[in-house]
Biopython code that builds the backbone (N, CA, C, O; Angstrom):
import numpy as np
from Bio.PDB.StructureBuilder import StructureBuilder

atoms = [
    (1, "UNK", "N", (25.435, 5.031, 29.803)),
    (1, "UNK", "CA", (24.721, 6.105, 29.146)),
    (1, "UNK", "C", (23.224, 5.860, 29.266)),
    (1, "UNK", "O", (22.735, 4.840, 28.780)),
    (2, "UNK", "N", (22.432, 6.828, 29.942)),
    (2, "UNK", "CA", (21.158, 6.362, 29.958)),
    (2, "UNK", "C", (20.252, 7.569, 28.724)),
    (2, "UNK", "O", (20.618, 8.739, 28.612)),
    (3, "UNK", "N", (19.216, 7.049, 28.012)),
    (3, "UNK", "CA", (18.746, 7.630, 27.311)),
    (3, "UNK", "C", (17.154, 8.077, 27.682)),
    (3, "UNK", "O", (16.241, 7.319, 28.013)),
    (4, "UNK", "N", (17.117, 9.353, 27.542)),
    (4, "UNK", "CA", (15.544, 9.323, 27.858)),
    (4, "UNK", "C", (14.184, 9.075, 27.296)),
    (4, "UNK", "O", (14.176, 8.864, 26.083)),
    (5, "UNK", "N", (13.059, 9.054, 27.895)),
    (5, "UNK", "CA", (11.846, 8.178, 27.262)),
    (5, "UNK", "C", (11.217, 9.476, 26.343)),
    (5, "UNK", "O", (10.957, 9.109, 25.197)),
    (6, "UNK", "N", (10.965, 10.690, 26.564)),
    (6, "UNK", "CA", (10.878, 11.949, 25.896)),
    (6, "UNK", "C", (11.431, 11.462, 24.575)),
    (6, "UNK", "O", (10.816, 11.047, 23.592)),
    (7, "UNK", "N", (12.974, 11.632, 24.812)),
    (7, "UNK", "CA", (13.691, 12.091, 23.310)),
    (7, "UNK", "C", (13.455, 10.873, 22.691)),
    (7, "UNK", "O", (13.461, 10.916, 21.461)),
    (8, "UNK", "N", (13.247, 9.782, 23.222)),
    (8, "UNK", "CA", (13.224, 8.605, 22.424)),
    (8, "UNK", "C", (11.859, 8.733, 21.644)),
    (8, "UNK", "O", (11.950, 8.884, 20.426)),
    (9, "UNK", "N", (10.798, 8.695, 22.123)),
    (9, "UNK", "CA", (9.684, 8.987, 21.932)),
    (9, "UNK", "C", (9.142, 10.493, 20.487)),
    (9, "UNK", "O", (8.315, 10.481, 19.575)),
    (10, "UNK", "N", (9.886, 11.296, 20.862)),
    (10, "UNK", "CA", (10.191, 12.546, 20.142)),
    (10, "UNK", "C", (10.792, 12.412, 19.182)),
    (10, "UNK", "O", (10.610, 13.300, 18.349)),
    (11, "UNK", "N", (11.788, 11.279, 18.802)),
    (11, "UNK", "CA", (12.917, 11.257, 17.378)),
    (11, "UNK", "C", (11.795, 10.042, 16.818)),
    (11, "UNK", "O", (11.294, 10.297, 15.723)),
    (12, "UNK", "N", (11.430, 8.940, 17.382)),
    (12, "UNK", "CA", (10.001, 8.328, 16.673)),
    (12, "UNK", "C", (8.985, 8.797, 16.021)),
    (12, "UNK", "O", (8.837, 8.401, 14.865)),
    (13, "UNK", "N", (8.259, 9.523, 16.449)),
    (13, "UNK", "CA", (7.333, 10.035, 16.522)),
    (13, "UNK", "C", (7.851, 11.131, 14.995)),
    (13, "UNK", "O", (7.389, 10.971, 13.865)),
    (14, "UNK", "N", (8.746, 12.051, 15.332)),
    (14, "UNK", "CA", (9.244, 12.680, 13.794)),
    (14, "UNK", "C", (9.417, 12.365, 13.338)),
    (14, "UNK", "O", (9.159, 12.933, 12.277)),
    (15, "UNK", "N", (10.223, 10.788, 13.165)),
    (15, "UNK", "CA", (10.386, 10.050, 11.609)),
    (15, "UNK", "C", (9.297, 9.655, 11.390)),
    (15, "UNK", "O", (8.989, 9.622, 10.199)),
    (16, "UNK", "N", (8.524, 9.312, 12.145)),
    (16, "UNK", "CA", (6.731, 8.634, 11.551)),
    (16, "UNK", "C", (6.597, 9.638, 10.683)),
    (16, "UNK", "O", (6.855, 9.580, 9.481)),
    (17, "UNK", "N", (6.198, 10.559, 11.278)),
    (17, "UNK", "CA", (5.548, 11.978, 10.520)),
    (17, "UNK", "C", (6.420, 13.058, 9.599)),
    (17, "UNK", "O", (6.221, 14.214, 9.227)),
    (18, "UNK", "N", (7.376, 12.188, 9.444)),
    (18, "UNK", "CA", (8.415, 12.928, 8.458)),
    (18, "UNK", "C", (8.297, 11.654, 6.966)),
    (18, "UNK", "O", (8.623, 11.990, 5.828)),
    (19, "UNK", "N", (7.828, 10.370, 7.275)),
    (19, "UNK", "CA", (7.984, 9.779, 6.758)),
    (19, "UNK", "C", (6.279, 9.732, 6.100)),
    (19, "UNK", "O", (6.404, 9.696, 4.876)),
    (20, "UNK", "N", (5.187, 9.724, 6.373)),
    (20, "UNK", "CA", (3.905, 9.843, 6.556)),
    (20, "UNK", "C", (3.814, 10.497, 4.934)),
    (20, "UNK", "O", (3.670, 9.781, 3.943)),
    (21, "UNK", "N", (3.906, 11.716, 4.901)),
    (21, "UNK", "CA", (3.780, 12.379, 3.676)),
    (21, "UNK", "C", (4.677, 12.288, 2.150)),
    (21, "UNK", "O", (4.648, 13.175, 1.297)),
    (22, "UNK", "N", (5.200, 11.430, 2.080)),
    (22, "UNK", "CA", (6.159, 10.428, 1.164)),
    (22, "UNK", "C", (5.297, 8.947, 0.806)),
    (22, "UNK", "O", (5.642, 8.274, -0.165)),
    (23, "UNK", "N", (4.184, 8.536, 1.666)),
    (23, "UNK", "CA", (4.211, 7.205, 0.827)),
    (23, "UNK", "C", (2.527, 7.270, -0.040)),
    (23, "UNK", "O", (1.405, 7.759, 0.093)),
    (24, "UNK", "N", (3.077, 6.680, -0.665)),
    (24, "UNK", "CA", (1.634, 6.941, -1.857)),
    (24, "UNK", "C", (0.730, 5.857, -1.068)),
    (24, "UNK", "O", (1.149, 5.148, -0.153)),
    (25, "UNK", "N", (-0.717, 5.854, -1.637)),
    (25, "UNK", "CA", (-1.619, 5.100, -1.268)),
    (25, "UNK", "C", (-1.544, 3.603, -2.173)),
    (25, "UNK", "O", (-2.215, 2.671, -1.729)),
    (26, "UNK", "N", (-0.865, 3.417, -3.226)),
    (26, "UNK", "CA", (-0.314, 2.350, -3.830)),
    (26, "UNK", "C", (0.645, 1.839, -3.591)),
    (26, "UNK", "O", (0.954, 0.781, -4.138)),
    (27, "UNK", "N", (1.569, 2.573, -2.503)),
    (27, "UNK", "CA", (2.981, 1.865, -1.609)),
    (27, "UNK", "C", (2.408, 1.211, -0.365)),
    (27, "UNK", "O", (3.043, 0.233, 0.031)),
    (28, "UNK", "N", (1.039, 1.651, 0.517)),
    (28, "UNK", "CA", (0.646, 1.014, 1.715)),
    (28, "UNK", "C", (-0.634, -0.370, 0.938)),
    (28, "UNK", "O", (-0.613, -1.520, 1.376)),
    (29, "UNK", "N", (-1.363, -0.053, 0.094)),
    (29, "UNK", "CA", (-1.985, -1.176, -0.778)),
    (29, "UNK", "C", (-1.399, -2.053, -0.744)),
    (29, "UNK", "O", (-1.980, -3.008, -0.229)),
    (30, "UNK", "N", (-0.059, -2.289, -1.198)),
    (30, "UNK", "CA", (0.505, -3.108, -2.338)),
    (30, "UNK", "C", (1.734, -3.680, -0.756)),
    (30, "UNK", "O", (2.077, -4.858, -0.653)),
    (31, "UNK", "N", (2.078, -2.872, 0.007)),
    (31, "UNK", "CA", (2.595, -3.613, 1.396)),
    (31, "UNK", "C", (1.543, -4.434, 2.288)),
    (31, "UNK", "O", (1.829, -5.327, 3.086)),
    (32, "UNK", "N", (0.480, -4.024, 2.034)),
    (32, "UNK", "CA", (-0.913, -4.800, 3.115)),
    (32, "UNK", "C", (-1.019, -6.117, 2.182)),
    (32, "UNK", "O", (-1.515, -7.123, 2.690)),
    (33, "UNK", "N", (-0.623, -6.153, 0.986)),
    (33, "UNK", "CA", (-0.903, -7.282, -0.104)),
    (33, "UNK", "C", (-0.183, -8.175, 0.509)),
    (33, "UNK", "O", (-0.419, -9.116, 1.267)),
    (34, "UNK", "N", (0.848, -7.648, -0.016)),
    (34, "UNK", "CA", (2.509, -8.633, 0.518)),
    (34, "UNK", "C", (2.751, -9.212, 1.799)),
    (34, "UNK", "O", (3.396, -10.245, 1.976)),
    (35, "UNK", "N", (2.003, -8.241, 3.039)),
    (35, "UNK", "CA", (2.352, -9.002, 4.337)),
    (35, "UNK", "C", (1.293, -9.856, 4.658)),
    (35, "UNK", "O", (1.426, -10.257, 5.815)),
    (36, "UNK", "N", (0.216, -10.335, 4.064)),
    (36, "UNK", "CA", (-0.884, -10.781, 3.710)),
    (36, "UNK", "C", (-0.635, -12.027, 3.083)),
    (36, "UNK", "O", (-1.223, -13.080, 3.329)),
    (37, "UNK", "N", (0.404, -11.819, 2.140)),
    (37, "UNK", "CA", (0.610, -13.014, 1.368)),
    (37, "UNK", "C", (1.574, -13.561, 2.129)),
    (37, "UNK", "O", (1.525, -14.756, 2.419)),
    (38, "UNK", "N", (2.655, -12.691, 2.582)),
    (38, "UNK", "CA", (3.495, -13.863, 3.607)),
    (38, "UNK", "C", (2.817, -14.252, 4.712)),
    (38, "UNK", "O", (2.819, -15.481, 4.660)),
    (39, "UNK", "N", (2.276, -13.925, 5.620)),
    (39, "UNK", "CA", (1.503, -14.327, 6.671)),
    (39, "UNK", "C", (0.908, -15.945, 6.267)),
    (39, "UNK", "O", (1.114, -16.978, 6.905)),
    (40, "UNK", "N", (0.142, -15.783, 5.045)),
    (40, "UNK", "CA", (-0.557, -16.787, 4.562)),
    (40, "UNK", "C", (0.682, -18.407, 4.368)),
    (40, "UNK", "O", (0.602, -19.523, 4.879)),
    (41, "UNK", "N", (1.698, -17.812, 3.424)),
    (41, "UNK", "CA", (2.356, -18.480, 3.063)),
    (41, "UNK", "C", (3.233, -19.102, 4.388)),
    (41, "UNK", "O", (3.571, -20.286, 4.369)),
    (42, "UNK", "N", (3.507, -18.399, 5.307)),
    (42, "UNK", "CA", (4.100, -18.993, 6.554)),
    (42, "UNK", "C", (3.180, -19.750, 7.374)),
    (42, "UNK", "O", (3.506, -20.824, 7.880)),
    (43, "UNK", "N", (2.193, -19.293, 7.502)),
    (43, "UNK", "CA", (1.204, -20.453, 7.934)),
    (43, "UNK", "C", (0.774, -21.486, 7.223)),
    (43, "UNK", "O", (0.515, -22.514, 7.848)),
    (44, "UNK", "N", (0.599, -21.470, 5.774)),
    (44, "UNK", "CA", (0.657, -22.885, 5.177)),
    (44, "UNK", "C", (1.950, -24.111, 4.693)),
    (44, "UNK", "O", (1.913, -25.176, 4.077)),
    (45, "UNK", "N", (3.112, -23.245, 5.383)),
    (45, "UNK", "CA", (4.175, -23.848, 5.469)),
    (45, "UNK", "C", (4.318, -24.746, 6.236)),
    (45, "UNK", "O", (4.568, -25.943, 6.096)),
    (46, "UNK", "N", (4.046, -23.731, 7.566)),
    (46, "UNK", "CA", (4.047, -24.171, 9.136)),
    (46, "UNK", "C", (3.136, -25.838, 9.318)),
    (46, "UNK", "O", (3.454, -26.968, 9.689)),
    (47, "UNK", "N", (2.043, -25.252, 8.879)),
    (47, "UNK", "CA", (1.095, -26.701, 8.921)),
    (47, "UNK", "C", (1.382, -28.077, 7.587)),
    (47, "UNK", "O", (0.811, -29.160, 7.459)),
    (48, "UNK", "N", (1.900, -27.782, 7.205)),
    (48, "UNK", "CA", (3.001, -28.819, 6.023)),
    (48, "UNK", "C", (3.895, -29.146, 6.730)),
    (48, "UNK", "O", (4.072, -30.363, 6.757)),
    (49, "UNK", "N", (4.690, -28.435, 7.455)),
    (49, "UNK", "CA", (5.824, -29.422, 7.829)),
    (49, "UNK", "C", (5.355, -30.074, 9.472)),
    (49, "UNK", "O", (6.067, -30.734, 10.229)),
    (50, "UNK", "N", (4.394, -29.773, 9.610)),
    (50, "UNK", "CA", (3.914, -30.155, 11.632)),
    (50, "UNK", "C", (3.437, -31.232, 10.438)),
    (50, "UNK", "O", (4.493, -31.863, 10.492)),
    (51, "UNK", "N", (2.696, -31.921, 9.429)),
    (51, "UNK", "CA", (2.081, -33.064, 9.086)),
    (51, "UNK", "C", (3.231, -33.782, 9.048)),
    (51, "UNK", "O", (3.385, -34.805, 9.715)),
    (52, "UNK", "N", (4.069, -33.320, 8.306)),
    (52, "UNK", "CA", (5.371, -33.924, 7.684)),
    (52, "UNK", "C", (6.358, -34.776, 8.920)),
    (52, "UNK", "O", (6.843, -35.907, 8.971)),
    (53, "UNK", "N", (6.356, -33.740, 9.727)),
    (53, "UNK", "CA", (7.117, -34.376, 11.292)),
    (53, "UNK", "C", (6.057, -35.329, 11.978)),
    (53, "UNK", "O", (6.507, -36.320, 12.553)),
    (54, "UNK", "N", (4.680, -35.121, 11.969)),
    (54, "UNK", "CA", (3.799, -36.309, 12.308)),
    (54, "UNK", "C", (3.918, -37.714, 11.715)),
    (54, "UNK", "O", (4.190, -38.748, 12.326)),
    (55, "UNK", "N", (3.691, -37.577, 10.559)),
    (55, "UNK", "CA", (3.661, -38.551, 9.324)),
    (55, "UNK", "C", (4.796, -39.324, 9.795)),
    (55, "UNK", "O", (4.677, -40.398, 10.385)),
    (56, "UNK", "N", (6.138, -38.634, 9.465)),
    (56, "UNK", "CA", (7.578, -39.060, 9.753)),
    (56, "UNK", "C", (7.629, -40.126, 11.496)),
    (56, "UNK", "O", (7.972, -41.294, 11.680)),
    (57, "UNK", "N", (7.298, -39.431, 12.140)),
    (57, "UNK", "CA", (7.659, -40.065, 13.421)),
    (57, "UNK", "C", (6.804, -41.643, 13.584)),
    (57, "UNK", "O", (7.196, -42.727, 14.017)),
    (58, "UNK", "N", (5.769, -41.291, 13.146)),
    (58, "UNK", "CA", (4.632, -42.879, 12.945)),
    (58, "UNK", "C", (5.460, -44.004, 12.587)),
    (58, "UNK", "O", (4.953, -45.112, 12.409)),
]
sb = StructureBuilder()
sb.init_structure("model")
sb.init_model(0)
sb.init_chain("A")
sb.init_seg("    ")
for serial, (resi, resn, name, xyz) in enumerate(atoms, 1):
    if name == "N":
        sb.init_residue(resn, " ", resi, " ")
    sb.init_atom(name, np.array(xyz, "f"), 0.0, 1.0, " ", f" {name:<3s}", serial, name[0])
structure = sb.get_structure()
């Protein structure tokens, strides 16, 4: 079954913009917070355990 780049493109593109006028400006705030805070938190993980496997192998 091959699918085309149009319709694929076309059923995207309408859920964006079907979805667009539904989110409050305190639902995209408060998601920029959160992926912000995980970002952070996975990178200060990341560099805790690269010490931890350093430390360890010595």
């Amino acid at each position: 079954m091959q699918s085309s780049n149009p319709a694929i493109i076309g059923t995207a593109g309408g859920t964006f913009l079907s979805i667009i006028p539904n989110l409050n400006s305190e639902d995209v705030v408060k998601t920029i917070i959160l992926a912000t805070l995980g970002a952070i938190v996975s990178f200060t993980i990341s560099i805790f355990l690269k010490f931890l496997i350093r430390k360890h192998k010595k």
